[in-house]
C-alpha positions in Angstrom: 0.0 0.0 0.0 1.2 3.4 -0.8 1.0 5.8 1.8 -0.2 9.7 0.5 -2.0 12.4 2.0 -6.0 11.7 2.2 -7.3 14.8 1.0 -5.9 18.3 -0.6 -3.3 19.9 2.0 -4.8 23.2 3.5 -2.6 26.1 4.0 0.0 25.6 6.2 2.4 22.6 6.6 1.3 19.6 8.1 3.0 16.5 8.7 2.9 13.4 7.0 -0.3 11.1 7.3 -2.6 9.2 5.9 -6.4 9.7 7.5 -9.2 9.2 6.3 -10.7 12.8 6.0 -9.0 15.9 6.9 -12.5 17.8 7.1 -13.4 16.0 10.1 -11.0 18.0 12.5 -13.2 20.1 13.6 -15.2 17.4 15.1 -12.5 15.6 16.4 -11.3 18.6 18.6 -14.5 19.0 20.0 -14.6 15.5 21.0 -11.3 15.6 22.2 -11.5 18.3 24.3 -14.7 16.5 26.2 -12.4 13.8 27.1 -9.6 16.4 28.0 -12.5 17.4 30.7 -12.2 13.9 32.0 -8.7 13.1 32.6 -7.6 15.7 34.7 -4.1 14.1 36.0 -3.1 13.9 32.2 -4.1 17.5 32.0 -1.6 18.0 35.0 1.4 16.3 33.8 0.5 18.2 30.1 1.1 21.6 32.1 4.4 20.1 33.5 5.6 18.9 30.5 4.9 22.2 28.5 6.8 23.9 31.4 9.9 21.5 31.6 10.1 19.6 27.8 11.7 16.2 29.4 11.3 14.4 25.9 12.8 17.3 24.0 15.0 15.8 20.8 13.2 13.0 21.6 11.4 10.8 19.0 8.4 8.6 19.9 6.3 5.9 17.9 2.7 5.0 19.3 1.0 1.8 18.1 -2.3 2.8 19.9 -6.4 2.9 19.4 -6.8 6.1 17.9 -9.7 7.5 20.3 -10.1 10.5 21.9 -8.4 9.3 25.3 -5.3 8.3 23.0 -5.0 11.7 21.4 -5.1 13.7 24.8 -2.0 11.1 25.4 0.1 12.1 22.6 -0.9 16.1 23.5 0.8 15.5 26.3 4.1 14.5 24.8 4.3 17.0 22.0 3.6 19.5 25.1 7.0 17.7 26.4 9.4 18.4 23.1 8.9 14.9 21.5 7.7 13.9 17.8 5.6 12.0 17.7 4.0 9.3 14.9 0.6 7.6 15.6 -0.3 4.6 14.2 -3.5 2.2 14.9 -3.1 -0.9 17.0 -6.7 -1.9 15.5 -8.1 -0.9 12.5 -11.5 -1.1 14.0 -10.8 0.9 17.0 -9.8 4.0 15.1 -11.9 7.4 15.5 -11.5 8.9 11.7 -12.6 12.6 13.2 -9.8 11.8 16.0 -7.0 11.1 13.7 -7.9 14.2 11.6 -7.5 16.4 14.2 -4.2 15.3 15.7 -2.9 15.9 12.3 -4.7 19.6 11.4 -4.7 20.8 15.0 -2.5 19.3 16.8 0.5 18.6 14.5 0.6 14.4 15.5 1.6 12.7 12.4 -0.7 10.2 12.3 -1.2 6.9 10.1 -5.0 5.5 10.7 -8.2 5.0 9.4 -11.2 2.8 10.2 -11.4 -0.2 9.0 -8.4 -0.3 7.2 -6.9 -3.6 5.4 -4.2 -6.1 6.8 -1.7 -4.6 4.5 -2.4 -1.4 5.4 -2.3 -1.6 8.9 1.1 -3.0 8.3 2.0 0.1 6.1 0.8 2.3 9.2 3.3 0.4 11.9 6.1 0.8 8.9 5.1 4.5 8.5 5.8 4.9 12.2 8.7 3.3 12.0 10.2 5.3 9.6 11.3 7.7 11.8 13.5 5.6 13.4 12.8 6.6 17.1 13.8 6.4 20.1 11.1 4.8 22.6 7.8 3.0 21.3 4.5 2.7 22.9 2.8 0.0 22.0 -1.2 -2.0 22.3 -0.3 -5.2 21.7 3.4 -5.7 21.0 2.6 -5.3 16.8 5.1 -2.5 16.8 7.9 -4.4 18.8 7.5 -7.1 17.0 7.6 -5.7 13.9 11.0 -4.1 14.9 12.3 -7.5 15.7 11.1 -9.3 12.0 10.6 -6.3 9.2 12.2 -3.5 11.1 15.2 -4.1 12.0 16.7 -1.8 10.5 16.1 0.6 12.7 15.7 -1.6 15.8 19.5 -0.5 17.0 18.1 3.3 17.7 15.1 2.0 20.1 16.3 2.5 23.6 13.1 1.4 25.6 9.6 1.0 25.0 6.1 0.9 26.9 3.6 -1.9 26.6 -0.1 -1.0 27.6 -2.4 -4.5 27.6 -2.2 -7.8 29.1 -2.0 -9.7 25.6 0.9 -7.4 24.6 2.5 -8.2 28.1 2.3 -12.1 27.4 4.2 -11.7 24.2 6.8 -9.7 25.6 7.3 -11.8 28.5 8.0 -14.6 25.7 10.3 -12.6 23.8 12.4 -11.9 26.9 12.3 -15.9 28.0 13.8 -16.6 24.2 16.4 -13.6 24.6 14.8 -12.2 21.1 13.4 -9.0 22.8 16.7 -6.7 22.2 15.6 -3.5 24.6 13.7 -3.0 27.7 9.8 -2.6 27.7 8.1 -1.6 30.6 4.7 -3.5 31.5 2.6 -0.2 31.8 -0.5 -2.5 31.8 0.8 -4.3 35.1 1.1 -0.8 37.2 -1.9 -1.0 40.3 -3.4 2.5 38.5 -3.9 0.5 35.0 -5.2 -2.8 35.4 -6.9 -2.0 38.9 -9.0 0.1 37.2 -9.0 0.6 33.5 -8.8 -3.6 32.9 -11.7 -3.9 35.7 -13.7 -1.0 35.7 -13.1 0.2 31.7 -13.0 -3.1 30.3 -16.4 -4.1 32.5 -18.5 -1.0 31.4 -17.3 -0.4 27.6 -17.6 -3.9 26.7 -21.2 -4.2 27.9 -21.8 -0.6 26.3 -20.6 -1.7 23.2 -22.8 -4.6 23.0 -26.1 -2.3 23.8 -25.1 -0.7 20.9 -24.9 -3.4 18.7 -27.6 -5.6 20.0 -30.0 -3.7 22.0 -30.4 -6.5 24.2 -31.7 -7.0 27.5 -29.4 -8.8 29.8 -31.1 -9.1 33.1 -32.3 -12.7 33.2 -29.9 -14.1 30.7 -26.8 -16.3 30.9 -23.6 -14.5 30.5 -20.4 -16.8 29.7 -17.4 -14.6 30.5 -14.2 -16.5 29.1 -10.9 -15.7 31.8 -11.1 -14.3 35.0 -8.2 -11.7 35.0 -9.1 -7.6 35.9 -10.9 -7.9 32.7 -13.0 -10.9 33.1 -14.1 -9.6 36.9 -14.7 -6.3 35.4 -17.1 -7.7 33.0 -18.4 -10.4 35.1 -19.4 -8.2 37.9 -21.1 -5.4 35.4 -23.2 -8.4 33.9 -24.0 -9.2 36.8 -25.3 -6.1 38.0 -27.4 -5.8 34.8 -29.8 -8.5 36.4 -27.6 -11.8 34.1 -26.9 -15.0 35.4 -23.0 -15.0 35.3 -21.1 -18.2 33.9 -17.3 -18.0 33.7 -15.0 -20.0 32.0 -10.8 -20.4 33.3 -8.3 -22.7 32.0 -6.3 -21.3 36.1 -8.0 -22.9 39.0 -6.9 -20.1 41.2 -8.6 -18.0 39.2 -11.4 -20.7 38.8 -11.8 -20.6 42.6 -12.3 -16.7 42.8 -14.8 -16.6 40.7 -16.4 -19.4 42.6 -15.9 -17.7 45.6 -17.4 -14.3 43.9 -20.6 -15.9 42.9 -20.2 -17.3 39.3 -21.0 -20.4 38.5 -17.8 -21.9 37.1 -18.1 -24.6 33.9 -15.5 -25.8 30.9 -16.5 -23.6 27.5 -18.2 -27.3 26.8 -20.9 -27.4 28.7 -21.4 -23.2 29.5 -22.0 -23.4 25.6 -25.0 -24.7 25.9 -26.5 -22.9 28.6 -25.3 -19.4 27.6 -27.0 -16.5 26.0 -24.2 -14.2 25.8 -20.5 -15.0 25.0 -17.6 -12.8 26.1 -13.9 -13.4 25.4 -11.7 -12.0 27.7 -8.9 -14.6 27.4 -6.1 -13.2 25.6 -5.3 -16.3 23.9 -6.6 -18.0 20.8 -9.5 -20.2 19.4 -11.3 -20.0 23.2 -14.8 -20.4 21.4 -14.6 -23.2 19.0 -16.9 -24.6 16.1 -17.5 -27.5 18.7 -18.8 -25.2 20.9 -20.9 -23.3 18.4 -23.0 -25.9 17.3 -24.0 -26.3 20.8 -25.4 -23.2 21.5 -28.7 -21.5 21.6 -30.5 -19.8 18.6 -29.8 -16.0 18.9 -26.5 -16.6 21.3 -24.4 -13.5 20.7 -20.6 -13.9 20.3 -18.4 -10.4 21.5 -14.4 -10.5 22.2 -13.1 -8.1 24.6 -9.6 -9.4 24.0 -7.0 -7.8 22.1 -6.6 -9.3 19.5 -9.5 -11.4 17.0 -8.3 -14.9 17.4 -10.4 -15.5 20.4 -13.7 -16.4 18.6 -12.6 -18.8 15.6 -14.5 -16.6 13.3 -13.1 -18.7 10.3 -14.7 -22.1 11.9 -17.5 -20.6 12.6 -17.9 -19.4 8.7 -17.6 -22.8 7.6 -20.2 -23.8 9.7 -22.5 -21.7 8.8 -24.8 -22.2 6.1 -25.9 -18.5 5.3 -24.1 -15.4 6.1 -22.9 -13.1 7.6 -25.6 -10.6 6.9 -24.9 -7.2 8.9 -28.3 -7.1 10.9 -27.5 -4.0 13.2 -24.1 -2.1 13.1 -21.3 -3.8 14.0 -23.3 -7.1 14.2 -23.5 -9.9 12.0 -25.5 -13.0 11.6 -24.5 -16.7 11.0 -27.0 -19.4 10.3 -26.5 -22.7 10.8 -27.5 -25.8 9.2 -31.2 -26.6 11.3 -31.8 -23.0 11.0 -30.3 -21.7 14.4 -28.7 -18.0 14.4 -25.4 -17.2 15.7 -24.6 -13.2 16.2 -21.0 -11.8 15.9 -20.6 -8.8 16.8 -17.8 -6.1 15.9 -16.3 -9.2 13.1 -14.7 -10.8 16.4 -12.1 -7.9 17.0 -12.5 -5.7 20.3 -15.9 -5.1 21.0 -15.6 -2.0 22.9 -13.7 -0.1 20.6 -15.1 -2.0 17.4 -19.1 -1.6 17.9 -18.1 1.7 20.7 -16.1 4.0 21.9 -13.8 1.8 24.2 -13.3 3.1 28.1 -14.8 6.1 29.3 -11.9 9.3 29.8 -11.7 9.4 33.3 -10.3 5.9 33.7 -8.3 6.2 30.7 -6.9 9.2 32.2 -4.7 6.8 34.9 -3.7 4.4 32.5 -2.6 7.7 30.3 -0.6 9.4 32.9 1.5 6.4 33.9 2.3 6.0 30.5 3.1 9.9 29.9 5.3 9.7 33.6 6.8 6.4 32.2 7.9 7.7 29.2 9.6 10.3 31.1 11.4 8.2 33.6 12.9 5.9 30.4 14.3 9.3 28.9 16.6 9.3 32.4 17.2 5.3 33.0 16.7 3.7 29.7 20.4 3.4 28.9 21.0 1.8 32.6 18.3 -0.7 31.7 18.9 -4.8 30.4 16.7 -5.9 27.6 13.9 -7.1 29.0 10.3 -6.4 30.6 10.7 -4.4 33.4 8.1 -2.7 36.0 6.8 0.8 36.7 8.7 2.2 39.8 6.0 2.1 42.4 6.5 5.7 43.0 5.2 6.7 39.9 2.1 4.7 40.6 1.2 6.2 43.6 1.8 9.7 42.1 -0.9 8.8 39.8 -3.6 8.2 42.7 -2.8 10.2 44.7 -3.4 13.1 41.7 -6.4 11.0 40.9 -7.8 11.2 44.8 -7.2 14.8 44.7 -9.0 15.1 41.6 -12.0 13.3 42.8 -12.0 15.8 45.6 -11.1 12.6 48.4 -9.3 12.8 51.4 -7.0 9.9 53.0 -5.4 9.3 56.0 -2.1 10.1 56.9 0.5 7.6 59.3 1.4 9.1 62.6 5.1 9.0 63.3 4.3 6.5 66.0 2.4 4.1 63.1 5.3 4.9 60.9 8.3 3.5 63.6 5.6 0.6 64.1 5.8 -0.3 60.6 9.7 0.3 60.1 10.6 -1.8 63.1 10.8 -5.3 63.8 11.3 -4.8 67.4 8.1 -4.6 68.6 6.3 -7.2 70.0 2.6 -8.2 70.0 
């Protein structure tokens, strides 16, 4: 795919792209700004990083969803002195009004649009890469990856890198048990202020928003199957379940088996929940979790949605050549499969990520942690990344409590302080019970 500018270039230079319509700008600052109202700790680290540039001469490539949330993200680091490239970590995902405007307003060279092919989701990441920069943010490890396989070229000039989901995470963890992974990544998604919340909370409320919009449905008194119970499986097992459903959930961990058990849900193999289920939600980060086998055991209408990264968790393919009709788009972002005696299967959002492919993914205000540990991440590399091996590494735990304690203070709470006498208590061994 050739990359070239999507529409004629107004007056004024602006940097390279390729988006699908430059005359949605307008729109997509408007939008924008709303979430800027939202994620006020972002807006605070903005003001710092206007005021002290930490990332100036610095270049930075983002593999991201191209939402709102995300753009407020890279305002923040052009505030700080770094160039930035955008690319789409989902071609689904991506807000066409939001990429517009990072280009005409806010100068982000940016390489999305929605619904964009295979190869040209792979000419966005190589767009990005392009610039040969220094640190990369990533949504699923496609970017680091590519830098190890088609990239390599400029893979010597990385110096560290920041990795914001739990399927991206496994990957790199792999990479770094085979020695392949050639610079250190830090696990942003594995900070308490990320998955505590935007896994749990953002994962729970956009994924059943998304399928509202698709379906309409009415959940209360239905069977909800919830595949893995990680932050983002409780997150949408416990908003199901609050809708009035009947809460199934599926683990291949029996720790994590147990807790659900020991939360309420009833705990069954994808085997038998199949057939008991109204409403199927991947949150696995791993492959082929709903099956044809399973399929053909479920009820007519049963409604398949992913919330995983990546679309390999329903086997769409399998479930295609099951199917005797279909798809047939039905509502948006929903599609129909009939089987053989006549039974419907719904898909929603073609398998991808639900709650960016059939909505708008997490609300601002809980994006606006995960944002700011990423922005205050990114800073910290610019000092230590040299000093660091290869390698996943953490977030320091300081910058995770910076972030909520700015969040608390933005909520307008109030916590307690330790005492001197609770804080020798804690920092001595020498008292007795």
């Amino acid at each position: 795919m050739t990359i070239a500018a999507s529409a004629p270039v107004p007056q004024g230079a602006l940097p390279k792209h390729d988006v699908a319509d430059l005359s949605l700008a307008d729109q997509g600052v408007a939008r924008i700004e709303w979430a800027d109202r939202a994620m006020p700790v972002l807006r605070q680290v903005r003001a710092r990083f206007a005021r002290e540039r930490p990332f100036a001469g610095s270049r930075i490539a983002a593999c991201l969803h191209v939402t709102t949330e995300t753009a407020n993200l890279m305002r923040a680091l052009v505030a700080g002195g770094a160039e930035v490239v955008l690319c789409a970590s989902n071609p689904l995902s991506t807000q066409d009004d939001t990429a517009a405007a990072l280009v005409a307003e806010y100068g982000v060279s940016t390489f999305a649009r929605n619904g964009i092919d295979r190869d040209g989701y792979y000419a966005h990441i190589d767009a990005a890469l392009d610039t040969a920069p220094h640190y990369v943010f990533d949504d699923g490890c496609d970017l680091v990856n590519t830098l190890h396989t088609a990239r390599t070229d400029v893979l010597d000039g990385v110096l560290a890198g920041c990795e914001e989901t739990t399927t991206g995470v496994i990957r790199l963890r792999r990479m770094a048990a085979e020695d392949a992974l050639r610079f250190p990544v830090v696990a942003v998604n594995d900070t308490d202020t990320k998955h505590m919340f935007d896994n749990r909370y953002g994962t729970g409320q956009s994924t059943l928003d998304a399928i509202f919009r698709a379906t309409n449905t009415l959940l209360a008194g239905k069977t909800v199957v919830v595949a893995g119970y990680g932050y983002c499986g409780r997150g949408v097992a416990s908003r199901s379940k609050g809708m009035g459903a009947n809460v199934v959930v599926t683990e291949i961990d029996p720790t994590k088996a147990l807790d659900a058990a020991m939360d309420g849900f009833r705990v069954l193999p994808m085997a038998k929940a199949a057939a008991v289920g109204d409403v199927f939600i991947t949150v696995t980060g791993n492959r082929d979790v709903i099956r044809p086998e399973h399929v053909e055991l479920m009820r007519d209408g049963a409604i398949l949605a992913n919330s995983g990264h990546f679309d390999v968790e329903i086997d769409v393919l399998g479930l295609a050549a099951l199917a005797v009709e279909g798809p047939r788009r039905v509502r948006p972002s929903t599609d129909e499969y009939v089987l053989a005696d006549g039974r419907r299967v719904l898909l929603l959002a073609e398998g991808r990520l639900v709650n960016l492919g059939a909505a708008e993914g997490h609300p601002a205000a809980v994006m606006d942690m995960s944002f700011a540990d990423q922005a205050l991440t990114a800073e910290w590399l610019v000092h230590t990344a040299r000093s660091l091996e290869p390698g996943v590494h953490d977030v320091p735990a300081e910058i995770d409590k910076q972030v909520a304690s700015l969040k608390i203070e933005t909520m307008g709470l109030e916590i307690d302080t330790l005492t001197s006498t609770q804080q020798d208590y804690l920092n001595s061994w020498r008292h007795g019970s």
